[in-house]
N, C-alpha and C positions, 0 to 999 in steps of 0.2 A: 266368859261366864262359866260358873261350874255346872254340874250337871243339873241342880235342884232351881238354877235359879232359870238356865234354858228350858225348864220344863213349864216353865211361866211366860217368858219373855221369848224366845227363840220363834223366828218363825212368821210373826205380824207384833212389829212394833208400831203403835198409832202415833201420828203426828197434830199438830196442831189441830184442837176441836174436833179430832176423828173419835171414834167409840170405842172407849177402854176394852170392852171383850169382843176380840174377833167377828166382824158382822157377817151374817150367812149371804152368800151370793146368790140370791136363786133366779139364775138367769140359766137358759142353755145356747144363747148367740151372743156377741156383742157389735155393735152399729159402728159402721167407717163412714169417713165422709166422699171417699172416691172410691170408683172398681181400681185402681191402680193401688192403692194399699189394701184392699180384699186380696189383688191378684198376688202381691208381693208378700202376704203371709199363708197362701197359699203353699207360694214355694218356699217358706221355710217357716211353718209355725211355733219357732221359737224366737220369732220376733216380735208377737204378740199373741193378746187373746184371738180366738176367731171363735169357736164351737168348744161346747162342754164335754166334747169327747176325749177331749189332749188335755184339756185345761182349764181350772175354774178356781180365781180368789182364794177361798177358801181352801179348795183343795190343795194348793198351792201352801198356803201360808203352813200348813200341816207337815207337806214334803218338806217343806226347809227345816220344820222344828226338829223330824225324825233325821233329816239327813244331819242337822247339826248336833244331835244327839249321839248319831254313829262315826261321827268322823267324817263324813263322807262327804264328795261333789256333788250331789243329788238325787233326789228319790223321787219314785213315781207312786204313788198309791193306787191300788186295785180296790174289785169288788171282793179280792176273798182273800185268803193266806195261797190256794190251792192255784189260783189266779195270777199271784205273785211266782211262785214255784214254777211256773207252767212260761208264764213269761220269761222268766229269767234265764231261763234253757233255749226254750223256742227266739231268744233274741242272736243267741252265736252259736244251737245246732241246726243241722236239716237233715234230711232223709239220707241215710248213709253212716249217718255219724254217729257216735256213743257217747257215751259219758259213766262215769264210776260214781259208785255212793255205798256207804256203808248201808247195811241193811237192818240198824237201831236207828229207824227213823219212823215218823210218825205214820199210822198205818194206808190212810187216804194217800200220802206222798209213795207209800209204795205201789199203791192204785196205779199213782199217775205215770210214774216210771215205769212201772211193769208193763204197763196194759197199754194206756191212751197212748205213752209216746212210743210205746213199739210198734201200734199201727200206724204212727209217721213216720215210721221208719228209722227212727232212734231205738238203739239199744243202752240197757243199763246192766253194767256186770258188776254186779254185788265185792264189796271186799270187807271185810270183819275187819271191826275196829282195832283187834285185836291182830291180825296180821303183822308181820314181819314187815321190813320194807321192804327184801327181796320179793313177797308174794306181793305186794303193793302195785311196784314196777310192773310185775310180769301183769297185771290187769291192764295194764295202757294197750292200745290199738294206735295203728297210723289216724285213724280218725276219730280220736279222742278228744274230743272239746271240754269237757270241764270234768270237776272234781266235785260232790256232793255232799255235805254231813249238816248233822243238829250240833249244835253246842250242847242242850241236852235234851237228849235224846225224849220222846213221847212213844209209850210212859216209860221206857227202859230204864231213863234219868241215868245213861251211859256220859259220860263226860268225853268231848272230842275234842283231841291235842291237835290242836289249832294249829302251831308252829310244824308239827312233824308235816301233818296232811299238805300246809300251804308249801313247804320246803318240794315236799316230793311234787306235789303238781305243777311246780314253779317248774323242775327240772323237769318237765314235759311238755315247759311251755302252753299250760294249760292254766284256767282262773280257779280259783277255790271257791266255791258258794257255800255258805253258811247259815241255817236256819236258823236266825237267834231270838225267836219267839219267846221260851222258859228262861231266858236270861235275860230279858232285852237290853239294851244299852245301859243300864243302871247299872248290871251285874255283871256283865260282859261285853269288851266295847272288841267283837273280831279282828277289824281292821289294824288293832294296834301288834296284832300276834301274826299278822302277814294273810288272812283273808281277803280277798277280790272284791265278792259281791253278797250281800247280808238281805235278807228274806225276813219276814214278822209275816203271822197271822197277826194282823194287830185287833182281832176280836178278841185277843186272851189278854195277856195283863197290860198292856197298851190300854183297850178301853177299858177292863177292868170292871165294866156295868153291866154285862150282857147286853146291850143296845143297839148293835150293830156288826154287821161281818163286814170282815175288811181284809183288806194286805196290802203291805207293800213293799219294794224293793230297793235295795239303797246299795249305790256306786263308790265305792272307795276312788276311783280316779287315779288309781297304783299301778295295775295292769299294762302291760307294754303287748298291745292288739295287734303289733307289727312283724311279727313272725312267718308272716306267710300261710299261717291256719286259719283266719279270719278273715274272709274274702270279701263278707257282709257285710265287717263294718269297715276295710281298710278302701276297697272298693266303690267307684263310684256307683249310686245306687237310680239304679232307673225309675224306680217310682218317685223318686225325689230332685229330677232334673239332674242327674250325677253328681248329686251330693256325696264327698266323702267325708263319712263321718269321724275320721280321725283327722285330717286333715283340716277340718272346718270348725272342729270342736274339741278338739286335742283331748285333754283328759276325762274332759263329759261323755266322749263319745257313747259308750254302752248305755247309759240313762238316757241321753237324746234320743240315741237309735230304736230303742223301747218305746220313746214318747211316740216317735214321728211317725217309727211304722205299723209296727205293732200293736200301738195302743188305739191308730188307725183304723189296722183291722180288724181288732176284737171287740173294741169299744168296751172293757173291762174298768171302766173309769167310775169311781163313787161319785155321789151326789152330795151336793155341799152340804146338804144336812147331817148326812153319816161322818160326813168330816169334821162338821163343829162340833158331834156328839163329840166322837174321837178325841179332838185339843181336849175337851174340859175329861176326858180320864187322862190325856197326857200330861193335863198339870200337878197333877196329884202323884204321879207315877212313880217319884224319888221317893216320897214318902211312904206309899203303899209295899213297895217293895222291900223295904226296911224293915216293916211290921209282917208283912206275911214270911220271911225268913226266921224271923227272930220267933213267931207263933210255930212255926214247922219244925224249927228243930230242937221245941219242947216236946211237938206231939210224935216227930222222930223219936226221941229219947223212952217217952214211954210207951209207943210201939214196940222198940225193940226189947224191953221188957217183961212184956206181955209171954204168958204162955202159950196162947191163941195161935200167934206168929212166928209161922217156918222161917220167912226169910226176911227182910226189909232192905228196901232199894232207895238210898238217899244216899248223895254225895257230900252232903254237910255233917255226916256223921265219921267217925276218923276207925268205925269197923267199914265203912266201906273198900273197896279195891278205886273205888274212882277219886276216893278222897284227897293224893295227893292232884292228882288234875285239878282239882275243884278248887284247891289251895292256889295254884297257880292263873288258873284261867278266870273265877269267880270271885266277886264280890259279896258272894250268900248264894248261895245251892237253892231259890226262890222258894216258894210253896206247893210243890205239889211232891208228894212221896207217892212212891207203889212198893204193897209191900203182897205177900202170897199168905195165905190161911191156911193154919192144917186142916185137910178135911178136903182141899182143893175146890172146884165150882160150886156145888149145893152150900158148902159153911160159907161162902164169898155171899151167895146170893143171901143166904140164910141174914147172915151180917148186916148188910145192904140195907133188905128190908125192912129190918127192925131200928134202924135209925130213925132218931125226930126230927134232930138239926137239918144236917147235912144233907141235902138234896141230890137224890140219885137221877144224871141227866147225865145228856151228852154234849159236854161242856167242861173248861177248865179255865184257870188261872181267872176266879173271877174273885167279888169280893166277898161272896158268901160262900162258904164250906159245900163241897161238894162232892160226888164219887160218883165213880163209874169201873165196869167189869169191862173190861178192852178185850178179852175172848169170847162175851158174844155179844157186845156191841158194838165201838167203833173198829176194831180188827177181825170181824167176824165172817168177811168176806176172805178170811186168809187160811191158808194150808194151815197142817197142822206142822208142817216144819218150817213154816213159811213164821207163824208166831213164834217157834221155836231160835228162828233168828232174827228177829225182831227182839228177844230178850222177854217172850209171853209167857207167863205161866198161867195153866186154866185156872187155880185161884189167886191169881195175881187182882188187886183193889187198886187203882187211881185213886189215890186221895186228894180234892186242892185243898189246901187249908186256904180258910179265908180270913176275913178280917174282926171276928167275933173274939169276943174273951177267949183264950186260949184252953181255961179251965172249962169254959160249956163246951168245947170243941171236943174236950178230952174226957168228959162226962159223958156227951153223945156215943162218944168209939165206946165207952165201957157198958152201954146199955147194948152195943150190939156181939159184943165181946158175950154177956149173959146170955142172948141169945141163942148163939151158939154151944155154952156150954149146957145151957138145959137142955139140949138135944143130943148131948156127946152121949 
């Protein structure tokens, strides 16, 4: 199946007399008729349901649509994007060990990196996108477990060469994790350019409703975990009767290992309702994608037109520098643009304000038009050279474009565009 028609079909196909649209599961146990199959999925609950903390119907039939959408062997869905993120590290690092990540990535994720997982004793050493590969290399550490970037970047909309990133971490025998929330699998499928492991906030154009927060993680099944740096998953695992997860589950192994232990311990699992929300924005999702590209890089075009506008940041326009990336790695540069106001903070704000449409929130990739200032709101917790590389300028505008007439979208910029200028 292609992409537009997995986003229908993938996932739960009903069979005789079963119910055309995915039924909700709202269970959080399910009933055995001995202790002897309780005890035997115990020790390995991927042999059945047992508890809604690992696993539920619904949630389920979701993981298979998104991992059949990414290429992948399988996906775990979370309660957040930041959950997804957090897992996906905490699954093959521990206390000691590092990991590398560009530092045009979303501002929470530098949160998480920077702060939370340095108090478990993880470190994260920053490398610019823009690096050499000799300054690349020279980032690795003996205990280096993965590689971190956005496909693109929030709100930087920095394009990440996929091929180069996965080439070098390959030859350090490390995975490549990939954010591919602003592309999602429509625009961007990582796996196919040599990425490991692929991450969604699936709150953003996944559900596309504002309805629900979610994340989840999805396994390329590419990976060769047998290096001798992966002791957690190669290694028999004592909370799992010495299960080893590569030997038991060969190319699942990092998705199972996530399920079994980790998802265990965090109990980070959606409720099947957030997940039926979820399918029904995932059906629409080829389509949506389509139109919010083709609405963006009209209101790109007369953004960049504008006298208002110092700079504008969109990889679907061919003055960007990310442009040829975008050519190569994207199927549409998606809808959200950030672009900087002459006038810096006060003209941003000023701008903001005065808009009718567009919805000033903290929120993106939804299906109505919206904007947010990432300098003092979601990156507001950050240095000032900390947004500096992060790719922030204090009047830099997150714009999403959404799924409205293109022409009210571009009506709305132009009343806040006046606004500004009556106060020049």
């Amino acid at each position: 199946m292609r992409d537009e028609t997995k986003c229908l079909h993938a996932g739960y196909r009903p069979q005789n007399a079963e119910p055309r649209v995915m039924p909700i599961v709202q269970s959080i146990t399910y009933v055995y008729d001995s202790t002897e199959e309780v005890a035997a999925v115990f020790d390995d609950p991927m042999k059945s349901l047992i508890y809604s903390r690992f696993g539920n119907p619904t949630v389920m039939a979701v993981e298979r649509k998104i991992a059949d959408l990414e290429g992948g062997v399988g996906a775990l869905c979370t309660t957040s994007g930041q959950a997804a993120t957090m897992m996906s590290i905490l699954n093959i690092c521990s206390a000691g060990d590092s990991i590398i990540s560009t530092p045009e990535i979303y501002g929470g994720s530098i949160n998480l990196l920077s702060f939370t997982l340095k108090k478990l004793g993880i470190e994260c050493i920053y490398v610019s996108q823009d690096a050499n590969d000799e300054e690349f290399h020279a980032a690795f550490r003996p205990n280096t477990k993965a590689v971190f970037g956005e496909t693109l970047a929030n709100p930087a909309l920095t394009v990440l060469d996929i091929e180069r990133f996965a080439r070098i971490a390959h030859e350090h025998h490390v995975p490549l994790i990939v954010d591919n929330t602003f592309a999602t699998p429509i625009l961007c499928k990582p796996f196919e350019f040599g990425a490991d492991i692929v991450v969604h906030s699936t709150s953003k154009y996944m559900d596309g409703h504002a309805l629900q927060v979610g994340g989840v993680i999805v396994d390329s099944g590419n990976f060769d975990w047998n290096s001798g740096n992966f002791l957690d998953i190669t290694s028999p695992d004592e909370s799992y009767h010495g299960i080893s997860y590569t030997e038991t589950y060969g190319k699942s192994a990092y998705i199972i290992k996530a399920r079994m232990q980790l998802m265990r311990d965090f109990g980070v699992y959606p409720a099947a309702h957030s997940a039926f929300l979820l399918n029904i924005g995932l059906e629409t999702l080829a389509v949506r994608m389509k139109q919010y590209c083709e609405n963006a890089i009209q209101v790109a075009r007369y953004l960049e037109s504008s006298d208002c506008v110092e700079s504008i940041i969109y990889p679907g326009l061919e003055s960007s520098p990310f442009y040829g990336l975008a050519q190569k790695y994207l199927k549409g540069a998606s809808g959200v643009i950030s672009f900087v106001l002459k006038g810096g903070k006060e003209n941003a704000i000023r701008f903001m304000n005065a808009l009718q449409l567009a919805s000033n929130e903290v929120h993106v990739a939804d299906i109505r038009t919206c904007v947010l200032h990432p300098a003092s709101e979601t990156h507001r917790q950050l240095t000032d050279g900390q947004l500096q590389a992060a790719g922030i300028h204090p009047g830099m505008i997150r714009l999403s474009v959404g799924l409205e007439n293109v022409d009210d979208i571009i009506e709305d910029l132009n009343i806040g565009f006046n606004a500004v200028n009556r106060m020049a």
